[in-house]
C-alpha positions as CSV (number, residue, x, y, z in Angstrom):
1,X,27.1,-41.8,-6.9
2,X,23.9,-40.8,-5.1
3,X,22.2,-44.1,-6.3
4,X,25.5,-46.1,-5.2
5,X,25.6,-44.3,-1.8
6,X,21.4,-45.9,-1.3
7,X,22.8,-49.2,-2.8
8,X,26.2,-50.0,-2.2
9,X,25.7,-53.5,-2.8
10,X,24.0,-53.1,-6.5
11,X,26.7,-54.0,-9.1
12,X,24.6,-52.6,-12.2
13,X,25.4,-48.7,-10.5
14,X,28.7,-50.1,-10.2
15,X,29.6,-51.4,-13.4
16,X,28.5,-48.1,-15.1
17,X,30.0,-45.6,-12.8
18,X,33.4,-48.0,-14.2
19,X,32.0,-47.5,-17.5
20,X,31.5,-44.1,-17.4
21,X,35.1,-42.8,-18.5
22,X,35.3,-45.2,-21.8
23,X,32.3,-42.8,-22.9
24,X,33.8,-40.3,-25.6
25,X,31.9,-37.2,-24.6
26,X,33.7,-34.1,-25.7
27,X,33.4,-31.4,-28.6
28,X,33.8,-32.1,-31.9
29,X,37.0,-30.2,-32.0
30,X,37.9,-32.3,-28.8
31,X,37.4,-35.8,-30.6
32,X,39.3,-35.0,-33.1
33,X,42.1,-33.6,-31.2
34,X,42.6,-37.3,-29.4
35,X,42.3,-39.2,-32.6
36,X,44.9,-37.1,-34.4
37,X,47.2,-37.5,-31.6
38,X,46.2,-41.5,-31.7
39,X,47.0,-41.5,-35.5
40,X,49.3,-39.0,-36.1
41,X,52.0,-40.6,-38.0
42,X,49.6,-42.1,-40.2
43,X,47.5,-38.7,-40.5
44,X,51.1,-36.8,-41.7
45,X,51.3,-34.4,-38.4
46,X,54.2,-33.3,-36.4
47,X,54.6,-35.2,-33.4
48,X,53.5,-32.9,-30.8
49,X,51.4,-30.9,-32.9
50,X,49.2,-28.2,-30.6
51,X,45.7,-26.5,-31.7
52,X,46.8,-22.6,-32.3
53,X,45.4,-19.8,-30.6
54,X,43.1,-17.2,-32.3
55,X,45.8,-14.5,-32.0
56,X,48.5,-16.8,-33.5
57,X,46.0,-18.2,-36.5
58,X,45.0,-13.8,-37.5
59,X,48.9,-13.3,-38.1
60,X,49.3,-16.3,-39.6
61,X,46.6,-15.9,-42.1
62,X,47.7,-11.6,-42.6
63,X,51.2,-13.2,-43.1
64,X,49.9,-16.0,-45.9
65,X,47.7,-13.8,-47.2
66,X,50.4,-11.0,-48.0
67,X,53.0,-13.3,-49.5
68,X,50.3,-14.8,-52.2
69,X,49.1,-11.2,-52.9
70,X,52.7,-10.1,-53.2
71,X,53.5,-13.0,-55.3
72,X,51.0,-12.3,-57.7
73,X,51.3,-8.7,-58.0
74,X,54.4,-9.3,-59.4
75,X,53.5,-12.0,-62.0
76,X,51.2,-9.3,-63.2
77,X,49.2,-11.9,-64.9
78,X,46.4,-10.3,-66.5
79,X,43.7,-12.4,-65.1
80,X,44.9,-11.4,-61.6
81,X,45.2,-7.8,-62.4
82,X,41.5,-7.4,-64.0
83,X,40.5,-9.2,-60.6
84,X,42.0,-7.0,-58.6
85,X,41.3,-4.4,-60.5
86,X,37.6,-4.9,-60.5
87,X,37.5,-5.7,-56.7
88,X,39.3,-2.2,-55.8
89,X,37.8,1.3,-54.4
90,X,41.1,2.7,-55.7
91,X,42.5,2.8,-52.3
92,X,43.3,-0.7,-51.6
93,X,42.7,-4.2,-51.6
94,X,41.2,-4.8,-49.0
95,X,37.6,-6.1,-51.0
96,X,39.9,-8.5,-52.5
97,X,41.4,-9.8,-49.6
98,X,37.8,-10.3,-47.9
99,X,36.8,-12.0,-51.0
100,X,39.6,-14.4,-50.2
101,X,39.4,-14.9,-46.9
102,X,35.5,-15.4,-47.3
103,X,36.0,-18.0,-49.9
104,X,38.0,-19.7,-47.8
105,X,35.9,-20.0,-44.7
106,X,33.3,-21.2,-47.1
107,X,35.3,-23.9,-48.8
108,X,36.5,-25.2,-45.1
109,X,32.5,-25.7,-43.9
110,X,32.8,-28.7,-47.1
111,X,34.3,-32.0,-46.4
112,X,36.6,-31.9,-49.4
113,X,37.3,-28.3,-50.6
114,X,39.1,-28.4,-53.2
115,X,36.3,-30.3,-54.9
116,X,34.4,-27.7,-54.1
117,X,36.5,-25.0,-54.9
118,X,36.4,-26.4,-58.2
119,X,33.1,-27.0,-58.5
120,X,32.8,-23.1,-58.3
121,X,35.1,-22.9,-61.0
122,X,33.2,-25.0,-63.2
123,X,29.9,-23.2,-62.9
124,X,31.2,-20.6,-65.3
125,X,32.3,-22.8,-68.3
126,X,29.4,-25.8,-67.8
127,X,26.9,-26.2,-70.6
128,X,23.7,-26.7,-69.4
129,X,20.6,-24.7,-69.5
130,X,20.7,-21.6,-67.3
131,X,17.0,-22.6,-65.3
132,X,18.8,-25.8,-64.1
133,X,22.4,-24.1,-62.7
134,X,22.9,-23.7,-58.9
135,X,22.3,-19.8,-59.1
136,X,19.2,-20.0,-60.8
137,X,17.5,-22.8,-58.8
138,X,16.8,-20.3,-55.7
139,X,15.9,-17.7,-58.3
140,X,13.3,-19.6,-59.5
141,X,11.9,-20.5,-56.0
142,X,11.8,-16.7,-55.1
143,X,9.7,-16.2,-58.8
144,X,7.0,-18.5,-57.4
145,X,7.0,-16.9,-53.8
146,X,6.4,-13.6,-55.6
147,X,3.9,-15.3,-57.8
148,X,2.4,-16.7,-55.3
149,X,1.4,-13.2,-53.2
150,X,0.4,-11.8,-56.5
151,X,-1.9,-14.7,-56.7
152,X,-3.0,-14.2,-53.4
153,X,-3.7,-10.6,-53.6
154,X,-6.0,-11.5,-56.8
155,X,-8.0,-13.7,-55.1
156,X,-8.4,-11.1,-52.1
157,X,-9.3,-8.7,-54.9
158,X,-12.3,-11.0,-56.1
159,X,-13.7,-11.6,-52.5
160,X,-13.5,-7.6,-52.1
161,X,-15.0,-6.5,-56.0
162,X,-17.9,-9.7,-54.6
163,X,-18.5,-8.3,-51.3
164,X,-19.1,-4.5,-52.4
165,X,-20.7,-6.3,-55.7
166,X,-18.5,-4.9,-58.1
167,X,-19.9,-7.1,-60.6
168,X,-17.5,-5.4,-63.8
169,X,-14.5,-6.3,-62.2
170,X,-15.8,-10.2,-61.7
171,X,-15.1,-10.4,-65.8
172,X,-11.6,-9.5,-65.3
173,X,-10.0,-10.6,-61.8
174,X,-10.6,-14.6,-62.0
175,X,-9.3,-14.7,-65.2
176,X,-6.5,-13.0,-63.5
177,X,-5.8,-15.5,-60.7
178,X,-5.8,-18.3,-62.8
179,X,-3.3,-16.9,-65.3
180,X,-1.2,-16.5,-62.6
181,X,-1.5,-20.0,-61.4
182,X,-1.2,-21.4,-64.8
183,X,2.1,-19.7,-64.8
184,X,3.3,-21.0,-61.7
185,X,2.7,-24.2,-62.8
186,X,4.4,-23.9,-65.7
187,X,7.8,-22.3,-64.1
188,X,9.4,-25.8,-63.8
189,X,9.0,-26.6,-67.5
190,X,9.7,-23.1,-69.3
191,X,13.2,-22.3,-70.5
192,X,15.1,-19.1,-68.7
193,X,13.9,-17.1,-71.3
194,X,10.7,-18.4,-71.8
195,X,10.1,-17.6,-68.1
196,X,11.9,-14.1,-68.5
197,X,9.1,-13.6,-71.5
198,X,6.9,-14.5,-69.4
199,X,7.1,-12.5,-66.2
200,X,8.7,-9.4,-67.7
201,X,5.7,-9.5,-69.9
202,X,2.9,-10.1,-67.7
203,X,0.5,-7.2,-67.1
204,X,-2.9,-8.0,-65.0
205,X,-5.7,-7.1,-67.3
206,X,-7.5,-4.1,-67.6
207,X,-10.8,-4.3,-65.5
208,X,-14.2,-2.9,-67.0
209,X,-15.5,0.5,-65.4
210,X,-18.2,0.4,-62.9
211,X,-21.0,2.9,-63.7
212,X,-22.0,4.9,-61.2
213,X,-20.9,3.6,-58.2
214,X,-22.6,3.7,-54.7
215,X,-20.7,4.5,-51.8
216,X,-20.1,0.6,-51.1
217,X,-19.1,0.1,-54.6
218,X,-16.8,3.3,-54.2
219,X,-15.1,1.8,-50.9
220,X,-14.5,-1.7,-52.9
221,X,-12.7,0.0,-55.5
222,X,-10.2,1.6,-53.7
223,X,-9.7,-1.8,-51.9
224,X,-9.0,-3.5,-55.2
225,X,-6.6,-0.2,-56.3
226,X,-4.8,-0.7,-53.3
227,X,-4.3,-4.7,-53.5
228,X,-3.8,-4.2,-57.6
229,X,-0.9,-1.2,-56.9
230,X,0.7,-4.5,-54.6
231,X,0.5,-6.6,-57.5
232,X,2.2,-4.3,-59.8
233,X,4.9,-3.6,-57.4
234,X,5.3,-7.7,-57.0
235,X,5.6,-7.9,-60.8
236,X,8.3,-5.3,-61.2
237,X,10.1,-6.9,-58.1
238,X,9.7,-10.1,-60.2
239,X,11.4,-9.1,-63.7
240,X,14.2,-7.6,-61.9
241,X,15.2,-10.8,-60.7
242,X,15.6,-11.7,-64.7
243,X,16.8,-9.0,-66.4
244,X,18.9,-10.0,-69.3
245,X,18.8,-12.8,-71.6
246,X,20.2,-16.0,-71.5
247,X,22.6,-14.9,-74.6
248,X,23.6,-11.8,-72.4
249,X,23.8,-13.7,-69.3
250,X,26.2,-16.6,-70.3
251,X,28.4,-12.8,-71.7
252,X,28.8,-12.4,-68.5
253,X,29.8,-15.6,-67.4
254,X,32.4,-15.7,-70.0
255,X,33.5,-12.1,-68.7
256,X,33.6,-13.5,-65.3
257,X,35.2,-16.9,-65.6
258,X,38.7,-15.7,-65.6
259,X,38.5,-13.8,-62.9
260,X,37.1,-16.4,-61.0
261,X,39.3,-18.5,-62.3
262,X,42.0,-16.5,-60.6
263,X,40.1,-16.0,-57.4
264,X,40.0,-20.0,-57.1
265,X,43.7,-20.3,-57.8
266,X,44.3,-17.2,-55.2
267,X,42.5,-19.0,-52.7
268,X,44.3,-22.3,-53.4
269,X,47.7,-20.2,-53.0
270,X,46.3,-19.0,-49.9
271,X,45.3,-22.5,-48.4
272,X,48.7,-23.7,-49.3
273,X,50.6,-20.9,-47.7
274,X,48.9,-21.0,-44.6
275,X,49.5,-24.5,-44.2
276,X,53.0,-24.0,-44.6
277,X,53.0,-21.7,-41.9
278,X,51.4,-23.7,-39.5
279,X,53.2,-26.5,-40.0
280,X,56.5,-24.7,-39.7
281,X,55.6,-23.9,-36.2
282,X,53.4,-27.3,-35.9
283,X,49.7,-25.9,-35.6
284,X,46.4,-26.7,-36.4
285,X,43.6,-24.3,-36.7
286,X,40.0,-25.6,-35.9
287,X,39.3,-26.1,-39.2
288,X,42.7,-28.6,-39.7
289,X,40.9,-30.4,-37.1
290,X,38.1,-31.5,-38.8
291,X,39.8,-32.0,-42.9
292,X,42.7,-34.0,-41.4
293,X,40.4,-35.9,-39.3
294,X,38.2,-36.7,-42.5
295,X,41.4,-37.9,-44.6
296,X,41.8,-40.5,-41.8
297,X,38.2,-41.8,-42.5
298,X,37.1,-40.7,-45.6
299,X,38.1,-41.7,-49.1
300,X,37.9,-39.0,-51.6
301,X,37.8,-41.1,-54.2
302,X,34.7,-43.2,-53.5
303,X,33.1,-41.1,-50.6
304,X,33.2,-43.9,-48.3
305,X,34.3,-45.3,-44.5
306,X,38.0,-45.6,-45.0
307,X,39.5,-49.3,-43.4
308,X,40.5,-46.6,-40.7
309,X,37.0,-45.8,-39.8
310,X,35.5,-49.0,-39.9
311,X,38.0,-50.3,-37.3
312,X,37.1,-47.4,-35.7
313,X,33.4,-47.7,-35.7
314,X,33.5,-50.9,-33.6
315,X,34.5,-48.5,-30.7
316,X,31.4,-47.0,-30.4
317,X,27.8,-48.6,-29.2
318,X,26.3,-45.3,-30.3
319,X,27.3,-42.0,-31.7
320,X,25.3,-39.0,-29.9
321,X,25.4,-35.6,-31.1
322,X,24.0,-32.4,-29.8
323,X,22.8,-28.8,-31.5
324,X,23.1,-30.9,-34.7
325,X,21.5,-27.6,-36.6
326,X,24.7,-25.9,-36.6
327,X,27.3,-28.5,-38.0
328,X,28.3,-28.0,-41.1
329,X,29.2,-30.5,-44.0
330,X,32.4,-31.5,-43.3
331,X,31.4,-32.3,-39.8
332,X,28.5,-34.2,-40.8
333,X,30.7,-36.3,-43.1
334,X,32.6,-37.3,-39.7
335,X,29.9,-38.4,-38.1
336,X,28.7,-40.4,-41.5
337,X,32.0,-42.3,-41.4
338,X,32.6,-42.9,-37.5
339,X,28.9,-44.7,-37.5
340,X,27.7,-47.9,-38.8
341,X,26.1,-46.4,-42.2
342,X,24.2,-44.0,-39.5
343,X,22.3,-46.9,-38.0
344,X,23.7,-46.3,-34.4
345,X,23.7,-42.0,-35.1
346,X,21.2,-40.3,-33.2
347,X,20.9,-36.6,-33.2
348,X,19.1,-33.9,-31.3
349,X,18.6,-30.2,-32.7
350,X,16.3,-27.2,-32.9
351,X,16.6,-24.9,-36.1
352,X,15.1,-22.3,-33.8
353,X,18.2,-22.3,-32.4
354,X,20.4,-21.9,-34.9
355,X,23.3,-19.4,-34.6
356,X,26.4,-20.1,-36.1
357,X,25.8,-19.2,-39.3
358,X,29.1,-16.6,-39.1
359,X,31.1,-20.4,-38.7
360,X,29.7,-21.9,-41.8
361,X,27.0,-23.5,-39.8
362,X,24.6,-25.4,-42.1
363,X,21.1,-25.6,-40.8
364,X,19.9,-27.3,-43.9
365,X,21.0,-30.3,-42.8
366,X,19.1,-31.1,-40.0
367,X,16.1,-29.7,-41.9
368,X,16.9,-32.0,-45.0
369,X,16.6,-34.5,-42.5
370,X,13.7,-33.8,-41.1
371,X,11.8,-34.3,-44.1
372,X,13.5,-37.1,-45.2
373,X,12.5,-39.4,-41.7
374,X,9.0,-40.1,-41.1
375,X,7.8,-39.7,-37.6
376,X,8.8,-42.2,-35.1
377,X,6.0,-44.7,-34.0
378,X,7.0,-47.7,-32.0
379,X,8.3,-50.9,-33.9
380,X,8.6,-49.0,-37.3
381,X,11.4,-48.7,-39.1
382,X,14.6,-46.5,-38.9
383,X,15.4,-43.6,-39.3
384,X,12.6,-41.7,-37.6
385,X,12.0,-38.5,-35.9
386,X,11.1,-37.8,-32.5
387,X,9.4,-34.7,-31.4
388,X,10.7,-33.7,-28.1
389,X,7.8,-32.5,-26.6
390,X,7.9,-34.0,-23.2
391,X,10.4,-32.8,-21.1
392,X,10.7,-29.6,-19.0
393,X,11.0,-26.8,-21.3
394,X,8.2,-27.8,-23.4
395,X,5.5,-26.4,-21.6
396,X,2.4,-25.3,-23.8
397,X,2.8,-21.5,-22.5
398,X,6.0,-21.5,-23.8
399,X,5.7,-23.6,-27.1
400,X,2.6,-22.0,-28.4
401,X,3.7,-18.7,-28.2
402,X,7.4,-19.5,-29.7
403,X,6.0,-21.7,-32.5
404,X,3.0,-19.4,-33.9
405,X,5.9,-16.6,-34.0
406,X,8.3,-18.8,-35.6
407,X,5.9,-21.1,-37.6
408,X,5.8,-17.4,-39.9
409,X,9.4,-16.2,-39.5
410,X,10.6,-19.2,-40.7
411,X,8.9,-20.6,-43.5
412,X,10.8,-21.6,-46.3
413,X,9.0,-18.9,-48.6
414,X,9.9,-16.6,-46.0
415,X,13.8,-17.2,-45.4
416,X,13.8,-17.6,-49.3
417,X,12.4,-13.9,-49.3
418,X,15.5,-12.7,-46.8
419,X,17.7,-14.4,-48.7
420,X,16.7,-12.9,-51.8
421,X,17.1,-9.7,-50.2
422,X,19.8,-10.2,-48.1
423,X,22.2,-11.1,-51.8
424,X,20.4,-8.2,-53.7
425,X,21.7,-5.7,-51.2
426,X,25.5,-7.5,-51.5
427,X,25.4,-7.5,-54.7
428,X,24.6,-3.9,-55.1
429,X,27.5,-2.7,-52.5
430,X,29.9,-4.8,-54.1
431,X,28.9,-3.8,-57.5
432,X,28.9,0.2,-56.0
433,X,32.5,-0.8,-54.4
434,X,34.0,-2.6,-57.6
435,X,32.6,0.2,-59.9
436,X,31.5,-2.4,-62.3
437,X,28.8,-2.1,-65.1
438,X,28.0,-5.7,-65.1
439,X,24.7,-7.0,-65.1
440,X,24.9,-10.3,-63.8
């Protein structure tokens, strides 16, 4: 408007302030609000459907959640009752209704989820070997973190034992460090229990005494005690992430898989109920939004652009989206199927700024793609990332201080380490809360 006010007579400010309103620029939830109402009758909605309020979807979801409950307290099927059961303080069921309503929130982040839902399912009856399933993949990555310090600590041993010439202990401490790397680099070949042998096993050897030591000497041994008592402590750390067998761990998992089983199905009872519900009264929640949105584009049988969304691709020169570090899956898969096999998608994000993880946010993604692209230099091929790094908030007082904190929050090793935590200490109040002897 200003530019036109300077320049009445220039039509290029005029044909884009007429342009302007055939630009889709809303939320995500917005979009998909408009293209529902566009394609209702072929999407299956009520005509006139509304988006429900966050009062209205809480008693919705206490009112579906109580007639599945009810329902199966009364089939007193048995795999039901040892779940309950085992997810009980003796008081009520309210851990079990959690566990539901937790499951759920998950399985609505994915762009199909029942898939995923069974997917869960199957993880407890698969045959494969137990170093290549989902749970044991991050397990492994935390074993070579840990590894990885011990290592470290070794080699800061050595420099200490060669400063304060503590030449006994230089027969013992490299051959230390490179059993440790050796083992490291053997973790991605070596069988669950072949690595469970190994680490539960592994003691740092015994170093030779130094005679009489001189007051230097004296001060570099206590160094190495101290960085050896670390080491220890690392390797305990490190066989409690393994402590059973693979024989005793697949017990478990045939323990568990009827009761998971039955969590699954109580979910899928769930989903179904509440659906009903808000259908009866014509709702969607936020999370209808996106899942019926997708079964307009998406085909769940192949993955790919439904007819739908390839008409509907033509609409749009370019497909922008913003804070892309906290979509989640099933909103990615939009965004996949509105563009031309991503080759108009261009996307702007900060994991620093990532804080929807209590929505099923999934920073991954963005950091997926981030190694995936290779920086962006003119003429090469797409896609590419660009840095931002010259616009007004990236000023070097700023950046510098923000990245040499973050550059060692944040490192994968690092949020690996939290998240290891993070599950050990659930695991332990919901093992504590259920009153259960399992190991796994």
């Amino acid at each position: 408007s200003d530019k036109m006010a300077a320049e009445p007579n220039n039509m290029l400010y005029a044909r884009q302030q007429m342009l302007l309103p055939q630009a889709n620029i809303s939320t995500i939830d917005g979009f998909c609000v408009r293209l529902l109402q566009e394609f209702a009758g072929r999407a299956g909605l009520p005509v006139g459907f509304r988006v429900a309020e966050e009062g209205q979807t809480k008693l919705l979801i206490s009112q579906a959640l109580d007639t599945v409950l009810e329902q199966n307290y009364r089939r007193q099927d048995p795999a039901f009752m040892q779940l309950a059961s085992q997810l009980s303080d003796g008081k009520d069921d309210f851990i079990l209704r959690r566990a539901v309503l937790t499951a759920n929130e998950f399985m609505q982040a994915q762009p199909f989820p029942q898939r995923w839902l069974q997917k869960q399912m199957d993880a407890y009856t698969a045959v494969m070997p137990l170093e290549k399933t989902d749970w044991m993949k991050p397990i492994i990555k935390q074993l070579d973190f840990m590894l990885e310090r011990i290592e470290h600590y070794t080699r800061q041993a050595i420099q200490v034992a060669t400063r304060t010439n503590l030449d006994s202990y230089m027969q013992t401490l490299p051959l230390d460090a490179d059993n440790i790397r050796q083992l490291r680099q053997r973790l991605p070949e070596m069988t669950y229990d072949e690595i469970r042998q190994q680490v539960v096993g592994y003691k740092p050897l015994k170093l030779n005494p130094q005679k009489k030591p001189d007051a230097v000497q004296a001060e570099g041994k206590e160094a190495v005690a101290s960085l050896r008592k670390r080491i220890t402590d690392r390797l305990k750390q490190a066989a409690g992430l393994l402590p059973d067998t693979e024989q005793q761990c697949r017990e478990d998992m045939a323990k568990m898989a009827p009761m998971v089983e039955a969590l699954c199905r109580l979910v899928q009872e769930f989903t179904a109920c509440y659906t009903d519900l808000k259908r009866q009264q014509k709702t969607l929640d936020f999370s209808d939004l996106t899942h019926e949105t997708l079964k307009l584009l998406v085909d769940p049988d192949t993955d790919k652009p439904t007819l739908l969304a390839r008409q509907l691709s033509s609409r749009f020169e370019e497909i922008m989206v913003d804070e892309y570090q906290d979509c989640n899956a099933a909103q990615n898969a939009l965004f996949r199927a509105l563009s031309r096999e991503e080759s108009n998608l261009f996307m702007v994000g900060d994991i620093k700024q990532s804080i929807y993880g209590f929505r099923q946010a999934m920073p991954e993604i963005f950091s997926d793609r981030l190694k995936e692209y290779p920086p962006y230099v003119a003429g090469a091929t797409l896609p590419a990332t660009i840095t931002l790094g010259n616009n007004f908030r990236s000023r070097r007082d700023v950046t510098d201080s923000v990245n040499f904190l973050f550059g060692q929050l944040m490192r994968p090793s690092r949020m690996m380490r939290a998240y290891s935590a993070m599950a050990s200490s659930l695991a332990r109040a919901y093992w504590a809360a259920a009153g259960s002897p399992s190991r796994s």
